[in-house]
N, C-alpha and C positions, 0 to 999 in steps of 0.2 A: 718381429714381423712374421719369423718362419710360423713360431709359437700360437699367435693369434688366429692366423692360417688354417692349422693343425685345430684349435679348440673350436673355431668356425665352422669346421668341414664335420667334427664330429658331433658338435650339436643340431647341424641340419641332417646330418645321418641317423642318429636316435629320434629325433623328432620323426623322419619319414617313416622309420619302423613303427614307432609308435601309430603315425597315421593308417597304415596297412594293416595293421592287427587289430583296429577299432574299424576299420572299414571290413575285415571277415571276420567280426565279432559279430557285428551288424548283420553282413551278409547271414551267417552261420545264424541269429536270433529270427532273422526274417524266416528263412529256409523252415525253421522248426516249429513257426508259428505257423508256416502255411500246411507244413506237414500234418499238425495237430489239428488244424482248420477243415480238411476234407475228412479224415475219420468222422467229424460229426454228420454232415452231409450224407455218407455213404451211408452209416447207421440209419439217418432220418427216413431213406429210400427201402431199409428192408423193415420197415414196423408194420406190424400188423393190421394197424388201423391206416384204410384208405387216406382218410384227411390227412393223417401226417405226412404220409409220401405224397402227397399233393404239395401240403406245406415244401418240403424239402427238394423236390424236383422245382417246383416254381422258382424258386428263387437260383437256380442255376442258370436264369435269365439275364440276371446282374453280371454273369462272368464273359464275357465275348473273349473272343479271340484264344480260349483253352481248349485242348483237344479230350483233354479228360471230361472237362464242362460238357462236353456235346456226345461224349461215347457214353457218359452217365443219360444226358436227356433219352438219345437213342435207344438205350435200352426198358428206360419206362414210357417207351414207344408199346411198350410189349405187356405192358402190367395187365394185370386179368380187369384191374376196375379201369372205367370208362374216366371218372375223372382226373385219374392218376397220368389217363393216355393222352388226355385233352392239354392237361397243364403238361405234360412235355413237349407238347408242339408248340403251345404255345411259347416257354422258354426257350428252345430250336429259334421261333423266331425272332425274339428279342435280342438272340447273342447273331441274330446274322448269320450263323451254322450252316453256307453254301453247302459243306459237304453232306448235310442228311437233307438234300434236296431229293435223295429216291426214297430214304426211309418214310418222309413227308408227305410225297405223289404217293405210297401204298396207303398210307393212314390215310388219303380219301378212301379208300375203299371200304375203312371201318366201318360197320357195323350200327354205328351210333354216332347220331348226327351232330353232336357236340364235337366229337374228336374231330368228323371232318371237316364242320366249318373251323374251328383250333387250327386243322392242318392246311386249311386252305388260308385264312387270314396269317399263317407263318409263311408259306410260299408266297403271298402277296408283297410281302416284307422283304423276302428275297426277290421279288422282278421278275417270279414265274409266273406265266397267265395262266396256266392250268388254277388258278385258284378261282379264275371267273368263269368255268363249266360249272361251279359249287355256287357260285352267289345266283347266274342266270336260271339254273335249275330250282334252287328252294324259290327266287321269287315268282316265277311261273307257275313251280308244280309240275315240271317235266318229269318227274319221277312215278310217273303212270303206270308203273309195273313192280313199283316195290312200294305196296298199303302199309306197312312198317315205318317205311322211312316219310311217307307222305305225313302221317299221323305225328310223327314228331317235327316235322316243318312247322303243319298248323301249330305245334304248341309252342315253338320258338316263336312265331309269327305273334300270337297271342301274349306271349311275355317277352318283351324286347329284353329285358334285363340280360337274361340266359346269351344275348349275343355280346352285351358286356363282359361276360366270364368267359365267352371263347376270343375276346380279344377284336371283335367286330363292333368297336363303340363308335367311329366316325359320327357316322350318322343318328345316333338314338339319342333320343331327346331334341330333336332336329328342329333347330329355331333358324328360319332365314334372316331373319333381321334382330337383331339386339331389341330396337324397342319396340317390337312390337312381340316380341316374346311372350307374352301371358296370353295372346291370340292364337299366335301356334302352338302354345299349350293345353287350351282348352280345344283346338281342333281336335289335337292329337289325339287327347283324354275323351273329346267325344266320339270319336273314331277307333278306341281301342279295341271293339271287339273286329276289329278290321285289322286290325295289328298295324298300323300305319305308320308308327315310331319304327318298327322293325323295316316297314319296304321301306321307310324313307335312307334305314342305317345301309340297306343291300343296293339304293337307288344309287347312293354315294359310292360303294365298294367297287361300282360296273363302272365309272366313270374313265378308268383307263383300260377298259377292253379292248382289245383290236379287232376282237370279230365285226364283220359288219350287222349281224341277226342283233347286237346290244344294242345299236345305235338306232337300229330301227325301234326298239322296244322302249329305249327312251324318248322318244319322239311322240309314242303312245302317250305313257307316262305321263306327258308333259300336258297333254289334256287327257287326265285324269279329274273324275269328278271333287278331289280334294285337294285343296289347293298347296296343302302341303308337298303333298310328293307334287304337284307340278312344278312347284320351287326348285325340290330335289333334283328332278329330272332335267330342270334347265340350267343349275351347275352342274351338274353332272355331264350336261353336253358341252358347256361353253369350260368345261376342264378338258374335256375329252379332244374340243377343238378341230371337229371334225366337218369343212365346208361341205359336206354333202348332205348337212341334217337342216343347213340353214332356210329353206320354203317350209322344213315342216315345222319352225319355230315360228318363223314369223307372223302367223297371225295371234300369239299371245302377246303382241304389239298392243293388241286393243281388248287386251281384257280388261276387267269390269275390275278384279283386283290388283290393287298398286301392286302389291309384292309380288306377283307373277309378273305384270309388266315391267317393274325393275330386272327382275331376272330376266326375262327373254330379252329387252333394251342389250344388256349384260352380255348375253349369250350371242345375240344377232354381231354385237358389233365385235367381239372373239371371233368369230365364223367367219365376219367379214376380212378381217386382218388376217385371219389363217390363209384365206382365196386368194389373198393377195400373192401372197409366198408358196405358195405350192397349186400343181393340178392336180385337182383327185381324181383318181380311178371311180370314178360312178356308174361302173355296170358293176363292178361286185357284190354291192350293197345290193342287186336286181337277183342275184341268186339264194336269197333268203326269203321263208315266209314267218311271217311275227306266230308264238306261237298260239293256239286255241286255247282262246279264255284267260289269258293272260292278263290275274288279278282283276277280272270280271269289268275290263274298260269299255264305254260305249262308244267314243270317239272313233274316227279310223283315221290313219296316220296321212297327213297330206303330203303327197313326195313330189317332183319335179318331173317333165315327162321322159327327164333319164332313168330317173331311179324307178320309173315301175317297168 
């Protein structure tokens, strides 16, 4: 009995050793494949040709939750080409990277308006508002003082795609309803030199602003001569869920277009249910003015005799 004991004890002894030395074989195979894994990475980031380090930085978007991931994006924050700076913010925000939440706020300041809208749709992703001073600005045109960066709005405006590559697709190609899609297609496409696919993708992006100057501007919006962005602008409010936008939705009650009156229906009765559960503050929205010529609207915004 002792015997069997004894042979028992030492067969489950060599078996655990065995288990431990296949488990830091393992450990040890993994270590050395991740070790050999980042040298290519690093490489990809110092080649001469821009598109590579684009290549290579992008994809350090797949890694969350690495501090090397993020000191790598961080530093092709810094790269001399604009698309190299674009696709690191972009990557920053796909890994979630709270901590280049300052490196982020500077790249608004870049130079080229791809990087900043890149760094502003990665701060969006992180739950910083500072990204919608960047969306309310190109759709207005508040940039009245720098003809550099006006000039490259107009041409994002002009080619929605370009807000595809800085990670601003929400809204482009912006169809409110499934079947009726080949309608708002042809809007779009007849509308293009108006770049209406692009306000429609910046309509969506403003939808959780806090400022109250957004909500007033989506109210505009919402009777906008196209009935696209008036779509936009009316999920855009009834996401936003703010009772203090609801008199200036309400008369898209009775428009002429079903799809706008689905949406505003939609949005009124959000607005409603919001009213129910909260009191809004409705003098603060009274300390903004919409801004001039904002996206050339002819309507003016109907507001409540609080809100003016």
């Amino acid at each position: 009995m002792r015997q069997t004991w004894k042979k028992s004890w030492t067969i489950a002894a060599v078996s655990s050793m065995i288990l431990m030395f296949a488990l830091l074989s393992d450990s040890s195979d993994a270590q050395t494949v991740t070790n050999s894994a980042w040298p290519i990475l690093e490489a990809g980031l110092q080649q001469k040709k821009a598109a590579q380090r684009v290549a290579a930085v992008r994809v350090l978007g797949f890694i969350p939750n690495d501090s090397h991931a993020v000191e790598l994006a961080e530093k092709a924050l810094q790269d001399k080409n604009s698309g190299v700076r674009g696709a690191a913010a972009t990557a920053l925000g796909l890994m979630h990277a709270s901590a280049a939440d300052t490196e982020l706020k500077q790249a608004l300041k870049d130079k080229n308006l791809g990087v900043v809208m890149a760094s502003a749709h990665a701060l969006s992703l992180l739950n910083d508002p500072a990204c919608y001073d960047v969306y309310y600005a190109v759709y207005t045109g508040a940039r009245k003082n720098d003809q550099g960066m006006i000039a490259q709005e107009m041409k994002i405006l002009h080619d929605p795609k370009q807000l595809v590559e800085m990670g601003v697709d929400e809204g482009i190609g912006f169809v409110p309803f499934a079947g009726d899609g080949w309608e708002a297609y042809q809007t779009i496409m007849k509308d293009k030199k108006d770049g209406v696919a692009a306000k429609a993708a910046l309509v969506a992006a403003l939808a959780k602003d806090p400022e109250p100057r957004t909500g007033k501007l989506l109210v505009t919006v919402s009777q906008n001569r196209n009935w696209v962005l008036r779509v936009a602008a009316l999920q855009a409010i009834a996401k936003r869920g703010d009772p203090i936008l609801l008199s200036g939705i309400e008369p898209r009650l009775s428009e002429s277009k079903r799809e706008v009156r689905y949406a505003a229906a939609a949005a009124v009765i959000r607005l409603e249910d919001a009213a129910k559960a909260t009191t809004p503050d409705v003098a603060k929205i009274a300390n903004y003015e919409l801004p001039a010529n904002a996206d050339g609207m002819q309507a003016k915004t109907v507001l409540t005799p609080a809100m003016k």
